[in-house]
C-alpha positions in Angstrom: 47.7 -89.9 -57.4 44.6 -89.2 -55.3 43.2 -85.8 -55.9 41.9 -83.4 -53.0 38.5 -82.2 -54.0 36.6 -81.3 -50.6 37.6 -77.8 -51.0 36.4 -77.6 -54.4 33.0 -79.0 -52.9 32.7 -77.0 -49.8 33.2 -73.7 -52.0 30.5 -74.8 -54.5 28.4 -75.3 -51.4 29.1 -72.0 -49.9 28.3 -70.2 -53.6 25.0 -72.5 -53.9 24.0 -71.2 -50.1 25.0 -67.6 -51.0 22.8 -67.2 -54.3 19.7 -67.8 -51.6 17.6 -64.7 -51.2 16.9 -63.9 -46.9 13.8 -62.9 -46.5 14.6 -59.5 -44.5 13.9 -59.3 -40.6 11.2 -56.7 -39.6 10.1 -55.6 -36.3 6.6 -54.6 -35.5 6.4 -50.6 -34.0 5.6 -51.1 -30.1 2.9 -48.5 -29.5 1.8 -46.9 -26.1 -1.6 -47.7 -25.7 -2.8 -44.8 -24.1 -6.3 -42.3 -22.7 -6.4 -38.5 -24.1 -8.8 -35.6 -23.5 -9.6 -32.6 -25.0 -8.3 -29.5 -23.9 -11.1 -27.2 -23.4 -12.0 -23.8 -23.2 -13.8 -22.2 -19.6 -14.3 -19.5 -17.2 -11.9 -19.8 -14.3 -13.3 -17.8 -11.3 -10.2 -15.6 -9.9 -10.4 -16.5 -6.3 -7.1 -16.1 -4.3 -6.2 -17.2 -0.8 -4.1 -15.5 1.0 -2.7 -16.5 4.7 -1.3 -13.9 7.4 -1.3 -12.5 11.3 -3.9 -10.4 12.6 -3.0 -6.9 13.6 -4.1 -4.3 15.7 -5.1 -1.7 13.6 -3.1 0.6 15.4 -1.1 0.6 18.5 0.8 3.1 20.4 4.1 2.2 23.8 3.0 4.6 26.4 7.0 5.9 26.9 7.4 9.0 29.6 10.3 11.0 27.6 11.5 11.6 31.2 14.1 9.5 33.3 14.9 9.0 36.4 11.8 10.1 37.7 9.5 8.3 39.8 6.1 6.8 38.2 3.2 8.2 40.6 -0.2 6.5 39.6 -1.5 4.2 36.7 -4.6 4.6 36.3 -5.2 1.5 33.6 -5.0 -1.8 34.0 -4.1 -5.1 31.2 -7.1 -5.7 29.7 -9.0 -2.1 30.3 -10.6 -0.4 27.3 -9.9 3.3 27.3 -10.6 6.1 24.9 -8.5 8.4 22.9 -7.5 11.4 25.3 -7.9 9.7 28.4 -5.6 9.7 31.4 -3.3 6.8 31.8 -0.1 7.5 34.3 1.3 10.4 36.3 4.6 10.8 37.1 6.3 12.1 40.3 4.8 15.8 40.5 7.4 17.7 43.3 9.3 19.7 40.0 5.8 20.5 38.6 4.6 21.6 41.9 7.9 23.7 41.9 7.6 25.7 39.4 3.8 25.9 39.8 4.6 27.7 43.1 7.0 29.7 41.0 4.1 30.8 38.7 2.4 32.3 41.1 4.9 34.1 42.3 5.9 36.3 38.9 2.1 37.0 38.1 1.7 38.1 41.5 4.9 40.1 40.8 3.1 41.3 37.1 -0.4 41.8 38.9 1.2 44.1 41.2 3.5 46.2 39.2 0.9 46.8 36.5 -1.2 49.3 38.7 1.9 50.9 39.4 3.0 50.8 35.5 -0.5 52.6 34.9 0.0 55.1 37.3 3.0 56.2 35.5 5.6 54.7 38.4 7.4 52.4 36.2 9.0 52.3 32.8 7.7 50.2 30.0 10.4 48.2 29.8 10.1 47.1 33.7 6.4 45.8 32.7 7.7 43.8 29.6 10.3 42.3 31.3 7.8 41.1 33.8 5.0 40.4 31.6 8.1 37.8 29.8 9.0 36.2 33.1 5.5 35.4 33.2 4.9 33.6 29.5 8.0 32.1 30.2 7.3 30.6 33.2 4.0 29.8 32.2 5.5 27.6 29.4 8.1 25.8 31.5 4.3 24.9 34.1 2.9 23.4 30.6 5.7 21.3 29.5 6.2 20.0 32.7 2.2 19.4 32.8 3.2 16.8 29.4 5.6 15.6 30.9 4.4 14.3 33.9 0.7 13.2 32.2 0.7 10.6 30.1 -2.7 9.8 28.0 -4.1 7.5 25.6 -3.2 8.9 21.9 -5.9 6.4 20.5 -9.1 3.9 21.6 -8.5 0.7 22.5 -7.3 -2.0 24.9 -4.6 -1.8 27.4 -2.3 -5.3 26.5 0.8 -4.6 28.7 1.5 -3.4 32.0 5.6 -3.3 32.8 5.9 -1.2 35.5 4.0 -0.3 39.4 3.4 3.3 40.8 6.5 4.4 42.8 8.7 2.4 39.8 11.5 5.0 38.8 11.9 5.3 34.9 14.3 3.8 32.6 13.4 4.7 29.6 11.3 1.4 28.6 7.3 1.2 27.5 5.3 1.5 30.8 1.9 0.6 29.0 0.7 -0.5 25.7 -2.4 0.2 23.8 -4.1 -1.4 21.1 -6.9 -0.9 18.9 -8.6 -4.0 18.0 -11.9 -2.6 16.7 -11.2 -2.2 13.2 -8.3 -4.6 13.1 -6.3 -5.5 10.0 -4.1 -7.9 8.1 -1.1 -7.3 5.9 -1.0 -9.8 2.9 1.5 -10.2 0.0 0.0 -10.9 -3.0 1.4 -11.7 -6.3 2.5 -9.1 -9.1 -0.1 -10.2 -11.6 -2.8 -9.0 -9.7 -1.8 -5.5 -9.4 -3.8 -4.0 -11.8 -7.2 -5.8 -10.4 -6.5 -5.1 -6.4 -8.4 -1.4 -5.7 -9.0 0.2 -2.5 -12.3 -0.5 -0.9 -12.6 -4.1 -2.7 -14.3 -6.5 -0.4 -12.3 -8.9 1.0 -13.6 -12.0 3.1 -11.2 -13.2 5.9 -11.5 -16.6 7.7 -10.5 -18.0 10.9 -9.5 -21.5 12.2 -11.2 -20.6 15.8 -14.3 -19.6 14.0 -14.5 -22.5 11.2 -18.4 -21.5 9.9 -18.0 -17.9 10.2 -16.9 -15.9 7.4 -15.7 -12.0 8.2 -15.8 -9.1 6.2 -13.3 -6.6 5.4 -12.1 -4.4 2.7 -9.0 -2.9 0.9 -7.6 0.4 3.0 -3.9 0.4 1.7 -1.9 -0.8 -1.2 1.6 0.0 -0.9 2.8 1.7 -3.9 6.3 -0.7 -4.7 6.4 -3.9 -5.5 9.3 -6.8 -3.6 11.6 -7.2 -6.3 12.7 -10.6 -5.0 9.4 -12.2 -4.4 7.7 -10.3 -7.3 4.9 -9.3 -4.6 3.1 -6.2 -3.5 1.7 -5.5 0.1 -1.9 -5.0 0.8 -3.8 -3.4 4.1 -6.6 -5.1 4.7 -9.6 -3.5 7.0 -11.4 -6.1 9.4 -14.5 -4.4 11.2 -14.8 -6.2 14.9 -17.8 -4.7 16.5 -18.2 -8.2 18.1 -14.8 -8.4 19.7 -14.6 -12.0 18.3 -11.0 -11.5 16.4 -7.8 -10.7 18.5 -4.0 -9.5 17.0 -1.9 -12.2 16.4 -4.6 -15.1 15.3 -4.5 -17.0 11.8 -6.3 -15.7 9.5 -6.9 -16.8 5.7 -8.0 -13.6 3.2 -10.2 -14.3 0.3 -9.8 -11.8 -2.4 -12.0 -12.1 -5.6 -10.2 -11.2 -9.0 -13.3 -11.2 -11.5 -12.8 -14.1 -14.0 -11.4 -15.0 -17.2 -11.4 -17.8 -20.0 -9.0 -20.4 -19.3 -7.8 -24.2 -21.4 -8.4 -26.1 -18.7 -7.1 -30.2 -19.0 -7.4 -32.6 -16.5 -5.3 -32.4 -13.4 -4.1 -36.1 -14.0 -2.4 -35.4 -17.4 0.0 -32.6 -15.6 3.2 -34.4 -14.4 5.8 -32.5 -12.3 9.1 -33.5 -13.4 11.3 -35.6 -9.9 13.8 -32.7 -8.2 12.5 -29.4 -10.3 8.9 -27.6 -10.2 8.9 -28.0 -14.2 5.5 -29.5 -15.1 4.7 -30.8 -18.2 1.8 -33.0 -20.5 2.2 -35.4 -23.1 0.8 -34.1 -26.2 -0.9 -35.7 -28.7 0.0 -35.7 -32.5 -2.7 -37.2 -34.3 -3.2 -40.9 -32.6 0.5 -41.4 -33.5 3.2 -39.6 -31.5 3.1 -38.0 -28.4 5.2 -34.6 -28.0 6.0 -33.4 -24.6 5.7 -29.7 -23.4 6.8 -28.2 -20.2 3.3 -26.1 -19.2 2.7 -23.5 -16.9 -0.6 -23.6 -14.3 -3.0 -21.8 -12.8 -6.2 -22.6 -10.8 -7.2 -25.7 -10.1 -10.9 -26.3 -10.4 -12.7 -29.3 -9.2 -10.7 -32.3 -11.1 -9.4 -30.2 -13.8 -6.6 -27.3 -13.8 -5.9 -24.1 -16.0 -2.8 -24.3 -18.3 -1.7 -21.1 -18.8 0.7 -21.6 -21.2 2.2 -24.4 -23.4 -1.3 -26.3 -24.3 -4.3 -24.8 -26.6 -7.8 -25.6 -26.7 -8.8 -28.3 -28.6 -5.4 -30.1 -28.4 -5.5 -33.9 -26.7 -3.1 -34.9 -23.9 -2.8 -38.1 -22.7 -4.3 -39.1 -18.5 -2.6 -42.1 -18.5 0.6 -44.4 -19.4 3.2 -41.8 -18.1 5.7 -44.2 -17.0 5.9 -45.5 -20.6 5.6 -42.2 -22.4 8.6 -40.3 -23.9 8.7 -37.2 -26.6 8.4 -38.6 -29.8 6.9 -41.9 -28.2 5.1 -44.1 -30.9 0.9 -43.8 -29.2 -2.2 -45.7 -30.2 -5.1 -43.8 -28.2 -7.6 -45.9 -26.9 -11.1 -44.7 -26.2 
């Protein structure tokens, strides 16, 4: 009887194959070879920009409270300067002239009876009563007098014209008035800077049309509440304009100085801004092994490098390049 033995064999074989010793697999750590720099310690100047319209510094809708009344003479023209007090329009004078001929006639009335009053011919009470028409009347001449002469309630330029002498009233702005020297710009500027804006700080202001010439001005007003959406407070700023060179309405850019303080500043190259969010963040590094990554947040940018304000101290590395192959915890081998 033949006897089956390949089994037998192949299992010897199997347990002969098994008693071997693997040698175990091992794979080498793949490093980011990588560039850091220091983070450093160093004055950051405080100089904020701030952009905004020119204003007049004051300007005033020459409005005749009266209507339905007929415009007699203006006297001003778009474009005329004029001075605070000074005449600009008349209106239709025939009531004015009405009760100026009225007027006349109780002080005539007054002059007359007050002989006869000190003669003894008439009563006290007939003088009083006269003496009263008079102040009244004499009130009703004056507000009609206001009414009827419109003038300039500050110095400046005339900028609109909207209506012609014989033009009956409606109630709209006949004239405009500007002032344009001082003018001034309203700028909103951030909440952190509250404490170090003052009234009277100097304040330079630039101008596209004027590229190489640099204006000065100075803090008048700084409103007292703060935007609670935009974390901002308003500030007045005062723009001489002797020269006439600046106009309400142009661009303007203000510089404001805020002192200085120590800053970490890093190279602008080793902040990353993170796709679809404003979160910015560096790689830093652990020894020249690991790399850890921290959101940061930035201040002023100076020449090539930038102010972290929070998230990196001085003295710590960050890494400037190999970003696309960097990751928190990312093995690193920093290359000089």
């Amino acid at each position: 009887m033949k006897r089956i033995v390949f089994p037998i064999v192949a299992a010897a074989m199997l347990a002969a194959c098994g008693g071997k010793k693997q040698p175990a697999a091992t794979d080498a750590v793949q490093r980011v070879l990588t560039k850091a720099e220091t983070a450093q310690t160093a004055t950051v100047r405080l100089v904020e920009q701030f952009t905004s319209e020119i204003e007049p510094y004051k300007e005033n809708d020459i409005t005749p409270a009266a209507s339905g009344v007929h415009i007699d003479r203006i006297l001003v023209e778009v474009g005329d300067r004029v001075q605070a007090g000074q005449l600009l329009l008349t209106l239709d004078p025939t009531q004015y002239n009405q009760q100026m001929v009225q007027l006349r006639t109780v002080e005539d009335d007054y002059n007359r009876l007050l002989p006869v009053y000190e003669a003894g011919g008439i009563s006290t009470q007939q003088i009083t009563q006269a003496k009263a028409q008079v102040d009244v009347q004499r009130e009703v001449v004056a507000n009609l007098k206001k009414n009827i002469e419109y003038r300039s309630p500050i110095a400046g330029v005339v900028t609109a014209r909207n209506a012609e002498a014989g033009d009956l009233l409606t109630g709209a702005p006949v004239l405009h008035v500007m002032q344009i020297e001082p003018l001034k710009v309203v700028v909103n500027i951030s909440e952190q800077y509250f404490r170090d804006v003052k009234v009277g700080m100097p304040v330079d202001l630039k101008v596209d049309i004027f590229p190489d010439e640099t204006f000065a001005g100075s803090v008048s007003l700084i409103y007292p509440a703060l935007d609670a959406t935009t974390r901002t407070f308003r500030v007045e700023v005062k723009v001489p304009n002797v020269r006439g060179q600046l106009r309400p309405g142009m661009y303007a850019r203000t510089i404001f100085d805020m002192g200085q303080k120590e800053g970490t500043m890093v190279p602008d190259i080793a902040v990353q801004k993170q796709i679809g969010t404003a979160e910015r963040f560096v790689y830093v590094l652990r020894g020249d092994t690991l790399a850890e990554r921290r959101s940061v947040e930035v201040g002023r940018q100076v020449g090539d490098r930038v102010d972290i304000l929070r998230g990196v101290e001085p003295g710590e590395r960050v890494a400037v390049t190999a970003f696309s192959k960097l990751y928190d915890g990312a093995p690193v081998e920093v290359k000089d």
